[in-house]
C-alpha positions as CSV (number, residue, x, y, z in Angstrom):
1,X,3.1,-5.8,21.6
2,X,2.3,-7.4,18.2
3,X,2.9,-5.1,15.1
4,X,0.9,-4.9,12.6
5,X,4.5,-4.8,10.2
6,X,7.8,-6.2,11.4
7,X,11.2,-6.5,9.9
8,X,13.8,-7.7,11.5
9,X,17.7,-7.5,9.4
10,X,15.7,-8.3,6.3
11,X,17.4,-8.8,3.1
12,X,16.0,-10.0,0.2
13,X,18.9,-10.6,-2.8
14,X,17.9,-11.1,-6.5
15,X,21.3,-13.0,-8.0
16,X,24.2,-10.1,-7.1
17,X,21.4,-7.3,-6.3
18,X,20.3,-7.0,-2.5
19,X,16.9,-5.2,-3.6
20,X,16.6,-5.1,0.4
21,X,19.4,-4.6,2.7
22,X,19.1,-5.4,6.4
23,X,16.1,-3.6,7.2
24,X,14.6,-3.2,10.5
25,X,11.4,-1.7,11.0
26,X,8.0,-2.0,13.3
27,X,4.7,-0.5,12.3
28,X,2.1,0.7,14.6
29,X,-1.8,0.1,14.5
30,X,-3.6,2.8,13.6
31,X,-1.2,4.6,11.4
32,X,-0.7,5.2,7.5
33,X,2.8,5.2,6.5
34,X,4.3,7.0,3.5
35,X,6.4,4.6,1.8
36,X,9.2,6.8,0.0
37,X,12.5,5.9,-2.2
38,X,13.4,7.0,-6.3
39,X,12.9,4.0,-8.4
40,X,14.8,0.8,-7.5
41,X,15.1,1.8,-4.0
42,X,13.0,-1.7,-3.3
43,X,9.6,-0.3,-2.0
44,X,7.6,-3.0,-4.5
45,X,10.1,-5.6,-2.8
46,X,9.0,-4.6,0.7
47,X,5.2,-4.7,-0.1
48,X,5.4,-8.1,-1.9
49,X,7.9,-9.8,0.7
50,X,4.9,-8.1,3.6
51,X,2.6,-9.9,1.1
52,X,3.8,-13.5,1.1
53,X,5.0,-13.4,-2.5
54,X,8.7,-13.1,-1.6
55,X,10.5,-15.3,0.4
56,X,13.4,-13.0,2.5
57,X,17.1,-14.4,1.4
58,X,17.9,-13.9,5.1
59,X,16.0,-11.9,8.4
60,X,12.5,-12.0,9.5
61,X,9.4,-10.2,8.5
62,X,6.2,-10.6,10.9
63,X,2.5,-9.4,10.2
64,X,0.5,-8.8,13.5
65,X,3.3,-11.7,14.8
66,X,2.9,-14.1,12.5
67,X,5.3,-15.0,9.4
68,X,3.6,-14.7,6.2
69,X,1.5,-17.8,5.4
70,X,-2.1,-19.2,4.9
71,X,-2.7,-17.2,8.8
72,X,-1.4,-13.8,7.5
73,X,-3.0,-13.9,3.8
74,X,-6.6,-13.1,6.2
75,X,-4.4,-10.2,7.6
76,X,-3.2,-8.2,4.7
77,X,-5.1,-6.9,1.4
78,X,-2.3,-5.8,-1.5
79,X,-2.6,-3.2,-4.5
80,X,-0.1,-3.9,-6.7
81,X,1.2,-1.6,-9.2
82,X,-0.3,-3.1,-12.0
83,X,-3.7,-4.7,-13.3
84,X,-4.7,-8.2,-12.0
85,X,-7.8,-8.4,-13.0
86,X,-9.1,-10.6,-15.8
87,X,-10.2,-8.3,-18.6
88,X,-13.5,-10.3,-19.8
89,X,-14.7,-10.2,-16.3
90,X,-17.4,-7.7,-15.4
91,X,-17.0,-5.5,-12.4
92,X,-19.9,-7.2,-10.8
93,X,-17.9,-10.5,-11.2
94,X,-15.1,-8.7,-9.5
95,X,-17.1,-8.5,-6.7
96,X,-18.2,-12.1,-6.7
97,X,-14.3,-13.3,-7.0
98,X,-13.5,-10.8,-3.6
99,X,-16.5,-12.1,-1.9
100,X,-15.7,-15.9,-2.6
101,X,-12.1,-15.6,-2.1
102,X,-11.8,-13.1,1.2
103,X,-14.1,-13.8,4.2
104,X,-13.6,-10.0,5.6
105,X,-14.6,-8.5,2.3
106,X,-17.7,-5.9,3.0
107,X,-19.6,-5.8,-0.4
108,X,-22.0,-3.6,0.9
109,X,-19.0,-0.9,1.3
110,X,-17.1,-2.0,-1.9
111,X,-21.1,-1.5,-4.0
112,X,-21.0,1.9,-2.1
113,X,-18.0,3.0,-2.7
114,X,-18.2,2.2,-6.7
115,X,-21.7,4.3,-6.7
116,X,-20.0,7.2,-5.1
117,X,-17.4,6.5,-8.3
118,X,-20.4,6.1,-11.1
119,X,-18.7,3.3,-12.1
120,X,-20.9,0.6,-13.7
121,X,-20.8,-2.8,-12.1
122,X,-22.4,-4.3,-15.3
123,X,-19.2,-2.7,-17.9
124,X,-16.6,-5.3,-18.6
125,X,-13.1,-4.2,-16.9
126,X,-11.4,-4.1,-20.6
127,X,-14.0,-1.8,-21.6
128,X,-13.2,0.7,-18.6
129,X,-10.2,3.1,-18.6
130,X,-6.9,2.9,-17.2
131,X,-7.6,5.6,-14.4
132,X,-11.0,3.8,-14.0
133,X,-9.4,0.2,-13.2
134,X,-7.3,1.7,-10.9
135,X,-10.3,2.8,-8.9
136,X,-11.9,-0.7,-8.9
137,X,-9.1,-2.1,-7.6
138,X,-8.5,0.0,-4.9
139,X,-12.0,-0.3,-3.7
140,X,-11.9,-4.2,-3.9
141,X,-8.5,-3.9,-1.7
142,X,-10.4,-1.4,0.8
143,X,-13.5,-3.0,1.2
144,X,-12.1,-5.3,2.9
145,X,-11.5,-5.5,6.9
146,X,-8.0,-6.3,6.8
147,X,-4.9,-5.4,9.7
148,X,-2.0,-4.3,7.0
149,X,-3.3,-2.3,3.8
150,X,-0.3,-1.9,1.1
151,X,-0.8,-0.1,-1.4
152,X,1.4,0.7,-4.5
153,X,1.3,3.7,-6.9
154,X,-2.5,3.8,-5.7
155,X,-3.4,7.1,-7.4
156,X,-0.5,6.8,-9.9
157,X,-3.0,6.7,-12.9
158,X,-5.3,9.1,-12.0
159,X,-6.9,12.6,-12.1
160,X,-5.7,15.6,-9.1
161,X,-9.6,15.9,-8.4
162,X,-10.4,11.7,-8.1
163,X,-6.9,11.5,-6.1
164,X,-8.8,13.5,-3.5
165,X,-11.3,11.1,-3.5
166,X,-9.0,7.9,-2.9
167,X,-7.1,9.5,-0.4
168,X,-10.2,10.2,1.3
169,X,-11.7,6.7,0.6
170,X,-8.2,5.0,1.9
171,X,-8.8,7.4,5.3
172,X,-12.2,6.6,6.1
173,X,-12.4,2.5,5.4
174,X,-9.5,1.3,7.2
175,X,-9.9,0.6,11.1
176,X,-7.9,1.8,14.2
177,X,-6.5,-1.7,14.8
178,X,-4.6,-1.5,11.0
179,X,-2.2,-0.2,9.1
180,X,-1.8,1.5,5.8
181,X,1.4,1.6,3.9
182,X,1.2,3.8,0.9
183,X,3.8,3.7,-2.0
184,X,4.1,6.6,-4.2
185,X,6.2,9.6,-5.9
186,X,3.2,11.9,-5.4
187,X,4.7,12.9,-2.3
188,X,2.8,16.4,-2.1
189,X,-0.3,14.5,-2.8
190,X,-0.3,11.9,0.3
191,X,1.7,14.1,2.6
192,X,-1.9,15.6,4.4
193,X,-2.7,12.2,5.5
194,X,0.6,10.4,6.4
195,X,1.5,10.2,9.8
196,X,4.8,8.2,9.2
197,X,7.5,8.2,6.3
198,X,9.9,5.5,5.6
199,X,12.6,6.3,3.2
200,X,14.1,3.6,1.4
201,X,17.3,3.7,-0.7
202,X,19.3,1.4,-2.5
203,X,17.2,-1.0,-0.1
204,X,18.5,0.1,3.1
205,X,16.2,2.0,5.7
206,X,17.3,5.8,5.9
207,X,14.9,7.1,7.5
208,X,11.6,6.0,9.8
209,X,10.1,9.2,11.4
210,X,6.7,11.1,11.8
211,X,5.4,13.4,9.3
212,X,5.2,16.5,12.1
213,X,8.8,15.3,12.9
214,X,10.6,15.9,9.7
215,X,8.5,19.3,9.3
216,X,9.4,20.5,13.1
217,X,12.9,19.9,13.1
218,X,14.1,20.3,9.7
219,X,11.7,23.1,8.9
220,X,10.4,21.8,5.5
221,X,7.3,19.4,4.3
222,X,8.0,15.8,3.8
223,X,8.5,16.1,-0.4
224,X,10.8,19.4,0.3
225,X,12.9,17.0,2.9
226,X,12.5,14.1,0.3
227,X,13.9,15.7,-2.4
228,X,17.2,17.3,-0.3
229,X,17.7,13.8,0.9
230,X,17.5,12.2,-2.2
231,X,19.3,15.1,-4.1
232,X,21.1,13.4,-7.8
């Protein structure tokens, strides 16, 4: 069986700081995975190194099978954390650069989606707010028919009532061949759509487990268990 994400005893060091530590993991199809740690716990690390933007100091990382390259870049559409998009750019043109760049991207979806948002495709991204950018991004990254979504602080930036409507967008466009790993400290936020959690901290793996899991035996939701575990 080919998953979607695999690690195997990765470790990625930055000088004396091992931002990951021997982690071992597989991810299923079909799922979306809460990605969990306190800041510095190296969940950005694990998205970028599942991204093909950093190379692992030592171990293995595998996407549907396949090592990151030019074969796994068709596989996997990123949200990073922060603004990529050039600011003179119209969202329209947005469009045009997904569509050029990305052979799975489904415009029709991504125009969709932005109606749903009212978000005018003819406004220039500087001219949009911060919240607002956020949005565009995230549809650009889900309109596209990808195996391995990761998604960083996705609804970071954002209102309680249009978090509602990301969580329901990232839901309902990804298929039941892929995988969507979801970053975030808005634990109480994601937690009705998770089906996995993966704590990380101080780069080392604590926990892999089901959402129902964590709340059957321990008798708690996933941010009450969160927070005990992670206790200052």
């Amino acid at each position: 069986m080919a998953y979607n994400l695999e690690c195997t005893a990765l470790t990625k060091s930055f000088g004396t700081i091992r931002a990951l530590d021997n982690v071992n993991l597989q991810l299923e199809k079909g799922k979306i995975i809460g990605l969990l740690g306190p800041n510095g716990s190296g969940k950005t690390t694990l998205l970028k190194a599942a991204a093909g933007l950093l190379t692992p100091t030592t171990g293995q990382i595998l996407i549907g099978g396949h090592q990151p390259g030019e074969e796994t870049k068709a596989m996997v559409s990123y949200l990073p954390d922060r603004n990529y998009l050039n600011n003179s750019m119209k969202v329209s043109e947005t469009l045009d650069l997904f569509e050029d760049f990305y052979t799975d991207f489904d415009r029709a979806k991504a125009e969709a989606m932005l109606d749903s948002l009212h978000i005018d495709r003819s406004q220039k991204y500087k001219s949009l707010s911060k919240g607002t950018k956020e949005k565009v991004q995230l549809v650009l990254v889900m309109a596209r028919r990808a195996r391995l979504y990761l998604l960083d602080e996705p609804i970071g930036g954002v209102d309680p009532a249009t978090r509602d409507y990301i969580l329901n967008t990232i839901v309902s466009n990804y298929a039941e061949d892929a995988t969507v790993v979801i970053s975030t400290h808005l634990i109480t936020d994601i937690e009705p759509v998770l089906d996995e959690v993966l704590f990380l901290k101080y780069g080392q793996l604590v926990l892999h487990s089901t959402a129902d899991q964590i709340r059957e035996e321990h008798g708690k939701s996933v941010d009450e268990y969160f927070r005990e575990v992670f206790r200052c």
